[in-house]
PQR file with spaces between the fields and no chain letter, atoms N, CA, C, O and H, PARSE charges and radii, in Angstrom:
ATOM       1  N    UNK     1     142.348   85.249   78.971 -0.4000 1.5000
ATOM       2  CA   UNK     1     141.200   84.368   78.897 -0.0000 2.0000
ATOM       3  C    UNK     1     141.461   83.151   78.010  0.5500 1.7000
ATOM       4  O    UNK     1     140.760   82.152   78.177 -0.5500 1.4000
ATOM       5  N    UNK     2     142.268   83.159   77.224 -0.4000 1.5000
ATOM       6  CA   UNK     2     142.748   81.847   76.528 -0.0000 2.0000
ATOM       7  C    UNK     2     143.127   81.056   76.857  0.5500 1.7000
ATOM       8  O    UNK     2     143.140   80.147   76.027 -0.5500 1.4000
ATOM       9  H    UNK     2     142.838   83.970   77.088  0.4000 1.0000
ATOM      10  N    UNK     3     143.757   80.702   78.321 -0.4000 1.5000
ATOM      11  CA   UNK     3     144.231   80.067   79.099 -0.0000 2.0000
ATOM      12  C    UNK     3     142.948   79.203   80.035  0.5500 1.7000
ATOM      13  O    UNK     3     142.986   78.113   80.606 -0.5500 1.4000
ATOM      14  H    UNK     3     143.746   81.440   78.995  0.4000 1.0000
ATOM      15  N    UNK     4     141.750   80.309   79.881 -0.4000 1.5000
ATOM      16  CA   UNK     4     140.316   79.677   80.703 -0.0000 2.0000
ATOM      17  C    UNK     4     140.028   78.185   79.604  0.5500 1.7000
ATOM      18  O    UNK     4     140.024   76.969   79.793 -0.5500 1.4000
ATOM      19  H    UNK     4     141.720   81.195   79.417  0.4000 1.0000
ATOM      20  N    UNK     5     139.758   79.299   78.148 -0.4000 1.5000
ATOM      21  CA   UNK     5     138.820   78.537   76.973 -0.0000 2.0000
ATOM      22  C    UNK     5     139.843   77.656   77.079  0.5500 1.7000
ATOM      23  O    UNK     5     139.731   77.305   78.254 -0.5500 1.4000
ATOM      24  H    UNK     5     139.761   80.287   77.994  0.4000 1.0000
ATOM      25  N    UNK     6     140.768   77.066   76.629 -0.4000 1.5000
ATOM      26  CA   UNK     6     141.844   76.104   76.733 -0.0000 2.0000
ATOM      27  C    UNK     6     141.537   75.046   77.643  0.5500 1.7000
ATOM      28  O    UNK     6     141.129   73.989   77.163 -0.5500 1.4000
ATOM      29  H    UNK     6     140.858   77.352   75.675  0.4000 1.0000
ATOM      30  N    UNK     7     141.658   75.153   78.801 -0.4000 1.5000
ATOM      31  CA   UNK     7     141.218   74.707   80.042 -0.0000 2.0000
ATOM      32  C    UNK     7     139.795   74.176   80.168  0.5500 1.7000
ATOM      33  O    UNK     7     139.553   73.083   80.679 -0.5500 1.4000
ATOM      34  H    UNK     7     141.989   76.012   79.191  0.4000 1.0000
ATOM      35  N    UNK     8     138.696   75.142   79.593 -0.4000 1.5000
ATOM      36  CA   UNK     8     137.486   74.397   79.441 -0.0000 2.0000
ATOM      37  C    UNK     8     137.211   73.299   78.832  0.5500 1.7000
ATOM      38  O    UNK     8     136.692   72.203   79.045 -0.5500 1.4000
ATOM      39  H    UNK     8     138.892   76.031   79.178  0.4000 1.0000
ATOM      40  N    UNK     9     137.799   74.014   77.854 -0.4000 1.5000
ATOM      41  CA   UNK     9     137.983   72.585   76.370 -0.0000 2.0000
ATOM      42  C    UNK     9     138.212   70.968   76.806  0.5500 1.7000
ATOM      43  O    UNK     9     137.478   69.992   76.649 -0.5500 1.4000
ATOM      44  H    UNK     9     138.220   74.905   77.681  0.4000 1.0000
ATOM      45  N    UNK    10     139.439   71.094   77.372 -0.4000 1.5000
ATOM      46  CA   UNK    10     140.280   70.206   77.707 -0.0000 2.0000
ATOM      47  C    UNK    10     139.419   69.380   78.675  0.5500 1.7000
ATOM      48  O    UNK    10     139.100   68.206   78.487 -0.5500 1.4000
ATOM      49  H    UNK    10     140.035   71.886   77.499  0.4000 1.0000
ATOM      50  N    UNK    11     139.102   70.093   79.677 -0.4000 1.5000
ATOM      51  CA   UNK    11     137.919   69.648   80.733 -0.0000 2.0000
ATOM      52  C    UNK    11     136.930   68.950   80.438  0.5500 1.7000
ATOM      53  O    UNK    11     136.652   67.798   80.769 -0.5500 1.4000
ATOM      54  H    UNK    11     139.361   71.046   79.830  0.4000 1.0000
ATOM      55  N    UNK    12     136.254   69.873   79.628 -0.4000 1.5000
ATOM      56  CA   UNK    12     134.971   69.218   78.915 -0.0000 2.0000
ATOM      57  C    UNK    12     135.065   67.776   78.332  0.5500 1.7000
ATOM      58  O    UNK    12     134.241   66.926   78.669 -0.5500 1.4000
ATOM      59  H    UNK    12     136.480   70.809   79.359  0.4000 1.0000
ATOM      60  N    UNK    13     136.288   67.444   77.268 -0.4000 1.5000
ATOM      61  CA   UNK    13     136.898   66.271   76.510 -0.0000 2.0000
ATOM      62  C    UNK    13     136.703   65.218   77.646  0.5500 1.7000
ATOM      63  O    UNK    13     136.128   64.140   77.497 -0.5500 1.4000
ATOM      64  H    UNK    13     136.957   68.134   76.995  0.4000 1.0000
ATOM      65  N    UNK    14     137.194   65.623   78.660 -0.4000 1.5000
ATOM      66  CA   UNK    14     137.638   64.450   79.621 -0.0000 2.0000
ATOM      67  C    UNK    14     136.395   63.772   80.503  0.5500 1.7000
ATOM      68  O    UNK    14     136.486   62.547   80.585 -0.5500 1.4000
ATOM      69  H    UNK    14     137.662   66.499   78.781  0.4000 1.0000
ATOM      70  N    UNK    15     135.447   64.267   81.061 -0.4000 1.5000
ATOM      71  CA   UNK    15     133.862   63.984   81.897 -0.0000 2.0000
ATOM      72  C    UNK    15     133.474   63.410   80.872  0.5500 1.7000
ATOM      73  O    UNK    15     133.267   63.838   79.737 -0.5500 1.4000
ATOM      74  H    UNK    15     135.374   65.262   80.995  0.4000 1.0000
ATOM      75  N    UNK    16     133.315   61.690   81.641 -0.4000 1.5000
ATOM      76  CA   UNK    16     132.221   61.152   80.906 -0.0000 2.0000
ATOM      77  C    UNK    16     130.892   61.588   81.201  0.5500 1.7000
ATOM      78  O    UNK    16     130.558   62.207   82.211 -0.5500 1.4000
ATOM      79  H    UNK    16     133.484   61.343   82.563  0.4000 1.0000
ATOM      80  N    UNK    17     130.191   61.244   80.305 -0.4000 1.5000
ATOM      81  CA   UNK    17     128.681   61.964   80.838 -0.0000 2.0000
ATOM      82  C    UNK    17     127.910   61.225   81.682  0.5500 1.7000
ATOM      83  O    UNK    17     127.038   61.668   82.430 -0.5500 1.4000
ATOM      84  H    UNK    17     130.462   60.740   79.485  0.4000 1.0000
ATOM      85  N    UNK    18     128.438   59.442   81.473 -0.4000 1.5000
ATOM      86  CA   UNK    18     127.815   58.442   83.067 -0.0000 2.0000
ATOM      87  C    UNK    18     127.902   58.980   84.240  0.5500 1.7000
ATOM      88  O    UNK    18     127.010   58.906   85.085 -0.5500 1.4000
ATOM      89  H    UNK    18     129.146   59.082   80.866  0.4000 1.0000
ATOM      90  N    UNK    19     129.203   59.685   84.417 -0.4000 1.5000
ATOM      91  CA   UNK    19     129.523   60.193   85.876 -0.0000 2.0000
ATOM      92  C    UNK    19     128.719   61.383   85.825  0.5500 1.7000
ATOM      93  O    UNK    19     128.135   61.391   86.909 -0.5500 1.4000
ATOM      94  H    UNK    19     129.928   59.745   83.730  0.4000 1.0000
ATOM      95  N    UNK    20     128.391   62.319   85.216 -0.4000 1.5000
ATOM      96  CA   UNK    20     127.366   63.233   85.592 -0.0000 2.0000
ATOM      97  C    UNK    20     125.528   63.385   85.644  0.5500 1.7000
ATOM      98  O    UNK    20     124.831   64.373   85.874 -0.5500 1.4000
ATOM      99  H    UNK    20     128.866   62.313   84.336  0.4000 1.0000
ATOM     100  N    UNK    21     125.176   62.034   85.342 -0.4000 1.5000
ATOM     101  CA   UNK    21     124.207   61.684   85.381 -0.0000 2.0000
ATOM     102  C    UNK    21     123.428   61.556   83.551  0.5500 1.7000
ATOM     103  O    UNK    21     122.236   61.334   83.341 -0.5500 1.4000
ATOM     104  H    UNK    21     125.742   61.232   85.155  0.4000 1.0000
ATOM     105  N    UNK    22     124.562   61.781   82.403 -0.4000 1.5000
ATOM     106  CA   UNK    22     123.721   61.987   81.476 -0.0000 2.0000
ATOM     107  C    UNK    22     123.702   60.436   80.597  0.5500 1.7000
ATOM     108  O    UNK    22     124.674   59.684   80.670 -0.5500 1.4000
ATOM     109  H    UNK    22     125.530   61.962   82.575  0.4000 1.0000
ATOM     110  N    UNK    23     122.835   60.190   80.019 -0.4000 1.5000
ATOM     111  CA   UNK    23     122.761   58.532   79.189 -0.0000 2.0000
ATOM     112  C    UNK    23     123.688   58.305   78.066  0.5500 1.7000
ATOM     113  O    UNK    23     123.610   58.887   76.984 -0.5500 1.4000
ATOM     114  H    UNK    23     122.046   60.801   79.961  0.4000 1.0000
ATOM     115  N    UNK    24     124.540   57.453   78.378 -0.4000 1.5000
ATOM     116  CA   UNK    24     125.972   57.402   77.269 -0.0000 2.0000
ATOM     117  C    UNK    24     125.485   56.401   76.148  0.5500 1.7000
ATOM     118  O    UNK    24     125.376   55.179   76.246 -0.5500 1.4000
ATOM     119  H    UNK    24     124.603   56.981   79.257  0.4000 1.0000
ATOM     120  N    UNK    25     125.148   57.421   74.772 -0.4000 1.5000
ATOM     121  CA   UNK    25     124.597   57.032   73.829 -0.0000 2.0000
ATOM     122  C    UNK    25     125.906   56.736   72.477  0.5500 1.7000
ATOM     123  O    UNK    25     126.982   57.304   72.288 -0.5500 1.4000
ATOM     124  H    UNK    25     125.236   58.414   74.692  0.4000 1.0000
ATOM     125  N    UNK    26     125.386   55.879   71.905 -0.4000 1.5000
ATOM     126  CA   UNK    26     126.682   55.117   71.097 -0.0000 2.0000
ATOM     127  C    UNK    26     126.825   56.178   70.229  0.5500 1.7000
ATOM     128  O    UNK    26     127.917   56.745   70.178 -0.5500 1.4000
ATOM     129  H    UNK    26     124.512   55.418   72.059  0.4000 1.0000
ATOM     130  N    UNK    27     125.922   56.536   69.550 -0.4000 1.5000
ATOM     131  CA   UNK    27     126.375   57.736   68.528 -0.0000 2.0000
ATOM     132  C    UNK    27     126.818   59.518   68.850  0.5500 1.7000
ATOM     133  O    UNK    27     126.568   60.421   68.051 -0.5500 1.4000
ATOM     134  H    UNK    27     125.036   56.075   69.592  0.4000 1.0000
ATOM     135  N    UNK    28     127.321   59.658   69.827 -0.4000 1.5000
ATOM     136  CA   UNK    28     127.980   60.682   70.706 -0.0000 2.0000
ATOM     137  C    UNK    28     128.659   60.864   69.239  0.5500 1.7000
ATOM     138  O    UNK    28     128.900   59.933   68.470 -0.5500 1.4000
ATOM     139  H    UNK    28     127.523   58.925   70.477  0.4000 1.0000
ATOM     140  N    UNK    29     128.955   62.411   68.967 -0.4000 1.5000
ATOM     141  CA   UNK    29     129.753   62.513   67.960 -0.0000 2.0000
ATOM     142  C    UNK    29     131.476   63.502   68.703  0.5500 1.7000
ATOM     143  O    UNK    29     132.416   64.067   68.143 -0.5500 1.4000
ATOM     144  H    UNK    29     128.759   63.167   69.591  0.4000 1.0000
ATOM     145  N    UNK    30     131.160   63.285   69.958 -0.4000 1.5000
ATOM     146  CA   UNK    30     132.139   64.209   70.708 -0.0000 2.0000
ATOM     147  C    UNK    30     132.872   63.180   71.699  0.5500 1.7000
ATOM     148  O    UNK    30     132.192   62.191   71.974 -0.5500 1.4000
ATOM     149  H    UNK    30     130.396   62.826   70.412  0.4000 1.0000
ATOM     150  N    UNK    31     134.251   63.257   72.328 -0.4000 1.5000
ATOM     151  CA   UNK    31     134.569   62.405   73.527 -0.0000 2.0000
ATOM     152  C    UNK    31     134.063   63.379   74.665  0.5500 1.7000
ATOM     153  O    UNK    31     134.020   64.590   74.452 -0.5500 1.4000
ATOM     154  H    UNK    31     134.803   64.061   72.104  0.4000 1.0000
ATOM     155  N    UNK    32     133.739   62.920   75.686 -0.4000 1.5000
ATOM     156  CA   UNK    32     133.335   63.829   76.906 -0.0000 2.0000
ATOM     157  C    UNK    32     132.043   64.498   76.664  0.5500 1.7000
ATOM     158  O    UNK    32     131.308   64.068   75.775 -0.5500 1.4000
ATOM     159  H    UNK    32     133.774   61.936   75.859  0.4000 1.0000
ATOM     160  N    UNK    33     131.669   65.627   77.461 -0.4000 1.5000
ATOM     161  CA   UNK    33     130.466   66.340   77.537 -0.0000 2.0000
ATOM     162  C    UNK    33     130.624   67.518   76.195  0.5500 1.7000
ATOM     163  O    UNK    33     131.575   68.266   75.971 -0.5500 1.4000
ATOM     164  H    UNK    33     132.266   65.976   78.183  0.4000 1.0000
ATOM     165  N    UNK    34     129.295   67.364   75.403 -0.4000 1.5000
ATOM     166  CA   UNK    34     128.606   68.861   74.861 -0.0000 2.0000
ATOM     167  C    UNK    34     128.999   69.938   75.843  0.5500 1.7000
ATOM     168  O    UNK    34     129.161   70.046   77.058 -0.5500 1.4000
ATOM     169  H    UNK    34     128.522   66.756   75.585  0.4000 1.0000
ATOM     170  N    UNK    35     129.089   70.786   74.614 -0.4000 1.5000
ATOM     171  CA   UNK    35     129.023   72.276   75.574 -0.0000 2.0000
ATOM     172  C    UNK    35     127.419   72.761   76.032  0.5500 1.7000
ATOM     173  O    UNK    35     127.235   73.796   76.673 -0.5500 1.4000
ATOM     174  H    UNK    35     128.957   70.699   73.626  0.4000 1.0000
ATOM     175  N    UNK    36     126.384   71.921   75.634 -0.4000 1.5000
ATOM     176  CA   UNK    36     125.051   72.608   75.935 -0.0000 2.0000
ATOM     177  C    UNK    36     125.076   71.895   77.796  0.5500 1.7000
ATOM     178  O    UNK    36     124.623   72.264   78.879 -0.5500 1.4000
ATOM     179  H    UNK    36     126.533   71.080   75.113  0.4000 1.0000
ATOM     180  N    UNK    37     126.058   70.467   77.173 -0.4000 1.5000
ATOM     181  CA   UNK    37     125.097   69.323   78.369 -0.0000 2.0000
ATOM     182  C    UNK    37     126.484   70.320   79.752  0.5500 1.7000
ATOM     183  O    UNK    37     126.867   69.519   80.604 -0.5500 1.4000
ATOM     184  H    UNK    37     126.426   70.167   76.293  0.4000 1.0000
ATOM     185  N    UNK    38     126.865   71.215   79.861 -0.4000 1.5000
ATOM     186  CA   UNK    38     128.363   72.041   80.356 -0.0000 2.0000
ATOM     187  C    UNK    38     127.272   73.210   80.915  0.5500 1.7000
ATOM     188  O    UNK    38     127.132   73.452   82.113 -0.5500 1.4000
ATOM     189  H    UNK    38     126.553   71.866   79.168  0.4000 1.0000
ATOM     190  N    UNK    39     126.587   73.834   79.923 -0.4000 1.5000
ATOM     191  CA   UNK    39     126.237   74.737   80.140 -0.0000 2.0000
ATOM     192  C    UNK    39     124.892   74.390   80.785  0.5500 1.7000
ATOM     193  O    UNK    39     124.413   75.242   81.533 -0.5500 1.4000
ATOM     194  H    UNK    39     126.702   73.637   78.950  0.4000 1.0000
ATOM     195  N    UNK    40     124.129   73.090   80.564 -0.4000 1.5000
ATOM     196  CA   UNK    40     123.004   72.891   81.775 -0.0000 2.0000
ATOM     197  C    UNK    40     123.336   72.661   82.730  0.5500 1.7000
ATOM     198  O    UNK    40     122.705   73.173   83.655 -0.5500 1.4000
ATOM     199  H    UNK    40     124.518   72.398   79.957  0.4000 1.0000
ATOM     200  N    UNK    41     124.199   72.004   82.975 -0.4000 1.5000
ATOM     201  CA   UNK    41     124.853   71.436   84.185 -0.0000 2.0000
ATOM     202  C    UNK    41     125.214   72.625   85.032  0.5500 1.7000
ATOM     203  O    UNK    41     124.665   72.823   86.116 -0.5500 1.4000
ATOM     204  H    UNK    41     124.712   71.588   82.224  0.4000 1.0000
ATOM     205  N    UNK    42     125.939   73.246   84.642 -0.4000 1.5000
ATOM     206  CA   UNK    42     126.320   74.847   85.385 -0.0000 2.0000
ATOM     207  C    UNK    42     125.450   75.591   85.760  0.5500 1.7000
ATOM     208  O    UNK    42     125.286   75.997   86.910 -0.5500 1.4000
ATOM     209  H    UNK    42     126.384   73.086   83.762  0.4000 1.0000
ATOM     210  N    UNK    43     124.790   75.844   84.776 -0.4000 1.5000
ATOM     211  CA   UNK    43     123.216   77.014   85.085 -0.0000 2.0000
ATOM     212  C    UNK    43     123.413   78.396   84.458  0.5500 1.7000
ATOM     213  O    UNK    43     123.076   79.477   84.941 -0.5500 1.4000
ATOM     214  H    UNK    43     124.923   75.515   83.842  0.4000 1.0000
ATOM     215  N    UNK    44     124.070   78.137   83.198 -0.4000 1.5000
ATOM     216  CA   UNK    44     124.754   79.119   82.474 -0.0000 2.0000
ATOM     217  C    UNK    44     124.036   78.741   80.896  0.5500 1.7000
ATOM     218  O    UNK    44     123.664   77.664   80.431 -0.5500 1.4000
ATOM     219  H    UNK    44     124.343   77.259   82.806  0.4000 1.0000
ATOM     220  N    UNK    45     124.031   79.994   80.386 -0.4000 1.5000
ATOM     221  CA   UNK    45     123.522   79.890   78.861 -0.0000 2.0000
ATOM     222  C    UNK    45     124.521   78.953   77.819  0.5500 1.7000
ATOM     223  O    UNK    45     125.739   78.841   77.956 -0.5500 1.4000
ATOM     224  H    UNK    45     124.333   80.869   80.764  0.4000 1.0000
ATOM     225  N    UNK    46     123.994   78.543   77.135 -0.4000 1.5000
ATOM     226  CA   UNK    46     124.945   77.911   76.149 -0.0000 2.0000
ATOM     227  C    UNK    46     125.697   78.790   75.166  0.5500 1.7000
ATOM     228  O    UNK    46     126.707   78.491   74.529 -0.5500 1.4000
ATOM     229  H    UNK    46     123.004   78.634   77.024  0.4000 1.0000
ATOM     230  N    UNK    47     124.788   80.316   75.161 -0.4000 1.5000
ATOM     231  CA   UNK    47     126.021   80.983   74.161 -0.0000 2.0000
ATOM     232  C    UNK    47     126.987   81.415   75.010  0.5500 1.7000
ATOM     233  O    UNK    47     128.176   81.442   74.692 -0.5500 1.4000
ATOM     234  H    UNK    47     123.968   80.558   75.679  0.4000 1.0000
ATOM     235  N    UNK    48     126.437   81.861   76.390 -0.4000 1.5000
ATOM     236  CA   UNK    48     127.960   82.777   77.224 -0.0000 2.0000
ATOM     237  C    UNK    48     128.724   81.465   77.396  0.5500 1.7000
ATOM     238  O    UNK    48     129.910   81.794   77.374 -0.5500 1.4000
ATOM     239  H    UNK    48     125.471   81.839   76.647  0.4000 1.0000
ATOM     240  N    UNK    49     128.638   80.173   77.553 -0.4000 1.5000
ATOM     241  CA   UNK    49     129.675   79.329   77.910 -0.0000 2.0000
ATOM     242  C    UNK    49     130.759   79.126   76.880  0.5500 1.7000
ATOM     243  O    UNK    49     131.990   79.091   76.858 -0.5500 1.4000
ATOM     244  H    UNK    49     127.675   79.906   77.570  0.4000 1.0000
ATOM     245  N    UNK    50     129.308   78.957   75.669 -0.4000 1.5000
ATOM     246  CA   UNK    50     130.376   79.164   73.850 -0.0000 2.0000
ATOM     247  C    UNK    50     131.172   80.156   73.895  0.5500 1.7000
ATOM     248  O    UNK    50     132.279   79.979   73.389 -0.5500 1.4000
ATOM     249  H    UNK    50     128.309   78.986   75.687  0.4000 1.0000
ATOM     250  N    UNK    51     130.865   81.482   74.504 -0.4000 1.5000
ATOM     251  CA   UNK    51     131.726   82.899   74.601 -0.0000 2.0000
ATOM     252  C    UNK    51     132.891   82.542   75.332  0.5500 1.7000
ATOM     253  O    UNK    51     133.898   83.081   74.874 -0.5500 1.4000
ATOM     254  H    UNK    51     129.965   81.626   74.915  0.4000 1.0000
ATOM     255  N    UNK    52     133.065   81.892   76.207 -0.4000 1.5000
ATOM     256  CA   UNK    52     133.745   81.409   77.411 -0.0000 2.0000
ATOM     257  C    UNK    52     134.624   80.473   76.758  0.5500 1.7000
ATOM     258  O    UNK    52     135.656   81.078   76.467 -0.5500 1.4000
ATOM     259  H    UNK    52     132.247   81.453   76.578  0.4000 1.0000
ATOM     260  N    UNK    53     134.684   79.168   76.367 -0.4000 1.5000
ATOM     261  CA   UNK    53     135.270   78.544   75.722 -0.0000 2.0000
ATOM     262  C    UNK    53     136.025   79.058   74.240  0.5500 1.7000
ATOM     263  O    UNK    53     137.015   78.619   73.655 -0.5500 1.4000
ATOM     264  H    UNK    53     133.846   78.676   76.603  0.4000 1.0000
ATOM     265  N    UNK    54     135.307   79.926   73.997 -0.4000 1.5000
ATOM     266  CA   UNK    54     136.163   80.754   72.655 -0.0000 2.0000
ATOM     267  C    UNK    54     136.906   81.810   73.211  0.5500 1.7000
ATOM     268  O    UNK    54     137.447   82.398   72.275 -0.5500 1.4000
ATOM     269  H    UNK    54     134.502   80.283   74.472  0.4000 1.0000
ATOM     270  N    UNK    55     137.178   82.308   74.234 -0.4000 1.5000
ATOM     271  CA   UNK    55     137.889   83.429   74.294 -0.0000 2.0000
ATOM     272  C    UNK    55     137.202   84.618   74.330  0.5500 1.7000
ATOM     273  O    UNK    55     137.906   85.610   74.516 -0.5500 1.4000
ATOM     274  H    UNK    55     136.738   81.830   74.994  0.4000 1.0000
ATOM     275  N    UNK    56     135.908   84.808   74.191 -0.4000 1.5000
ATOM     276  CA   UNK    56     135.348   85.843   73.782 -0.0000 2.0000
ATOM     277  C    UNK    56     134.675   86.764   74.759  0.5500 1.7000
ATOM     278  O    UNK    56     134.309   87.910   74.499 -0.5500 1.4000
ATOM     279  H    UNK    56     135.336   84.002   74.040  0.4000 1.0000
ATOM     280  N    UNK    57     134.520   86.006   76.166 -0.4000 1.5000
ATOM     281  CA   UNK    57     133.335   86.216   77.377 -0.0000 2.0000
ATOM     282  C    UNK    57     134.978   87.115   78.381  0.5500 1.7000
ATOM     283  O    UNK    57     135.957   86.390   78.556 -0.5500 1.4000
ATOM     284  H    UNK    57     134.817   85.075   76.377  0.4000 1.0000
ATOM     285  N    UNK    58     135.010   87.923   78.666 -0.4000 1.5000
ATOM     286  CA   UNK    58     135.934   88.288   80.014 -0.0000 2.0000
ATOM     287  C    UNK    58     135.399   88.176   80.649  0.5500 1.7000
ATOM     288  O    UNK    58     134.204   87.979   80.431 -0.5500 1.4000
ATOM     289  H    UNK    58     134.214   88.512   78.524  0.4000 1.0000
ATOM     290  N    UNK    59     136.011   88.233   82.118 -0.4000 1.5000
ATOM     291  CA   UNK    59     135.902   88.140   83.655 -0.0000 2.0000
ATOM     292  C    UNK    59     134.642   87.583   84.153  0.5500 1.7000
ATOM     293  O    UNK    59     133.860   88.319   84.756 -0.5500 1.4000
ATOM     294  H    UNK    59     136.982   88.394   82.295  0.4000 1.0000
ATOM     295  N    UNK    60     134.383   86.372   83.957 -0.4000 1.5000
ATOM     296  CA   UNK    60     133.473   85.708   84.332 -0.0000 2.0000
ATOM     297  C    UNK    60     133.330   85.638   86.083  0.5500 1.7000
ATOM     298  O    UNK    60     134.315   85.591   86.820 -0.5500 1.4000
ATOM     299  H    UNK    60     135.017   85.775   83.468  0.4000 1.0000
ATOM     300  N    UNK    61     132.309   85.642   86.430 -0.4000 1.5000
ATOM     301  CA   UNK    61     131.930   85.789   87.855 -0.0000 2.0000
ATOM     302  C    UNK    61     132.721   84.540   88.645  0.5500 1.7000
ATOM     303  O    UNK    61     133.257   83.608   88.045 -0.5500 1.4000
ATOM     304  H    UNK    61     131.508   85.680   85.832  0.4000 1.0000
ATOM     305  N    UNK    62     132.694   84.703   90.216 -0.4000 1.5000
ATOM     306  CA   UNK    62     132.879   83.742   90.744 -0.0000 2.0000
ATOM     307  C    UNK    62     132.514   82.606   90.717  0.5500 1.7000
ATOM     308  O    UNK    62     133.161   81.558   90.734 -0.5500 1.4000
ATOM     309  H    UNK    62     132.259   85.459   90.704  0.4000 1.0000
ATOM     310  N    UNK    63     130.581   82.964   90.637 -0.4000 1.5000
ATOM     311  CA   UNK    63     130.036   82.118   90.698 -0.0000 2.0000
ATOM     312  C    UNK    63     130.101   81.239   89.405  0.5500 1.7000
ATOM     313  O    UNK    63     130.210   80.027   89.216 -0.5500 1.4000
ATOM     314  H    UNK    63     130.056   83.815   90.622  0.4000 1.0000
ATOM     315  N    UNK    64     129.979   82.423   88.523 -0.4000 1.5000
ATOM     316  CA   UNK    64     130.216   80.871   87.475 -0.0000 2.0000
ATOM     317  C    UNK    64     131.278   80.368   87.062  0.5500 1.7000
ATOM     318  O    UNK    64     131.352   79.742   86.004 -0.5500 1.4000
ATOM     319  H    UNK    64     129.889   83.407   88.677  0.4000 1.0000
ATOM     320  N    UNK    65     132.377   80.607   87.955 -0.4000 1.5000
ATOM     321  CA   UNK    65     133.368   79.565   87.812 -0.0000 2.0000
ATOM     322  C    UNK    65     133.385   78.774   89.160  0.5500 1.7000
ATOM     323  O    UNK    65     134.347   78.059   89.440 -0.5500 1.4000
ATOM     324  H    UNK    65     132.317   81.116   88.814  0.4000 1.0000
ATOM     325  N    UNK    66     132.372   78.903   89.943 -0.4000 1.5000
ATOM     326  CA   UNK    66     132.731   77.898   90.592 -0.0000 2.0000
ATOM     327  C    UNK    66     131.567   76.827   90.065  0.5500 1.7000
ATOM     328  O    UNK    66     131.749   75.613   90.154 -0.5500 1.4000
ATOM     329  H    UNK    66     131.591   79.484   89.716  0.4000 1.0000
ATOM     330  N    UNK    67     130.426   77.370   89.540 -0.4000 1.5000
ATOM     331  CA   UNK    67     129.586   76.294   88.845 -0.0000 2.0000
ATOM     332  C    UNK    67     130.057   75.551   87.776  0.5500 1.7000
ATOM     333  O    UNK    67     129.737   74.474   87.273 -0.5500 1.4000
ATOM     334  H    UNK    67     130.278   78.356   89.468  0.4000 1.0000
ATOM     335  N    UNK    68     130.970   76.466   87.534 -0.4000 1.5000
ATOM     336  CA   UNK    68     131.894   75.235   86.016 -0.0000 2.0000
ATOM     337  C    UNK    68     132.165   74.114   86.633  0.5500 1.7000
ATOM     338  O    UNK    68     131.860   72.967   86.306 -0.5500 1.4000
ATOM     339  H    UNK    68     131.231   77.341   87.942  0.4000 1.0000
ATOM     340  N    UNK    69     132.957   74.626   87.858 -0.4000 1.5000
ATOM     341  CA   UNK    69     134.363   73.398   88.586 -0.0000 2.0000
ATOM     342  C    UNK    69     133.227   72.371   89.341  0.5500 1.7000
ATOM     343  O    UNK    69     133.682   71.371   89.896 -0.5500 1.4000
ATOM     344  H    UNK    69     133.205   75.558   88.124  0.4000 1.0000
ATOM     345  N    UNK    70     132.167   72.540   89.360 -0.4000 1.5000
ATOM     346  CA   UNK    70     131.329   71.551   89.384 -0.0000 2.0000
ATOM     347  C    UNK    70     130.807   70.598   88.819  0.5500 1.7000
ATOM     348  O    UNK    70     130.224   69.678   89.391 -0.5500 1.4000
ATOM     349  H    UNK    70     131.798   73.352   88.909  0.4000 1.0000
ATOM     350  N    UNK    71     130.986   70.739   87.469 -0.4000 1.5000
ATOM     351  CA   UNK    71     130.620   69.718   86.200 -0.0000 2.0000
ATOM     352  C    UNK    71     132.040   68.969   85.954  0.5500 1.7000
ATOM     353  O    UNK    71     132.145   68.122   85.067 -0.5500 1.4000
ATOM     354  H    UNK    71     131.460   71.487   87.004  0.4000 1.0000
């Protein structure tokens, strides 16, 4: 699963939030998307995604990896 959280991470860094519909505000303290604005977008809780990105969540469903690869 370290290889997922890794991968999320990395992911997340990279989506601006214009392209996903969210308002690109100057004082962003992150490059790319929040993990909350990850986890609305998906339709997933913000702690299991935090679980997910830390290593901590196993075998996450199909579905919510295919709702990730959507954000």
């Amino acid at each position: 699963m370290d290889d997922l959280a890794g991968f999320l991470r990395t992911r997340r860094s990279r989506v601006d939030p214009a392209d996903v519909g969210i308002p690109v505000d100057s004082r962003r303290r992150v490059e790319g998307l929040r993990r909350e604005e990850v986890a609305h977008l998906s339709g997933v809780s913000v702690d299991y995604y935090v679980r997910l990105e830390q290593g901590r969540a196993t075998q996450p469903s199909e579905q919510v990896l295919d709702a990730l690869a959507r954000v």
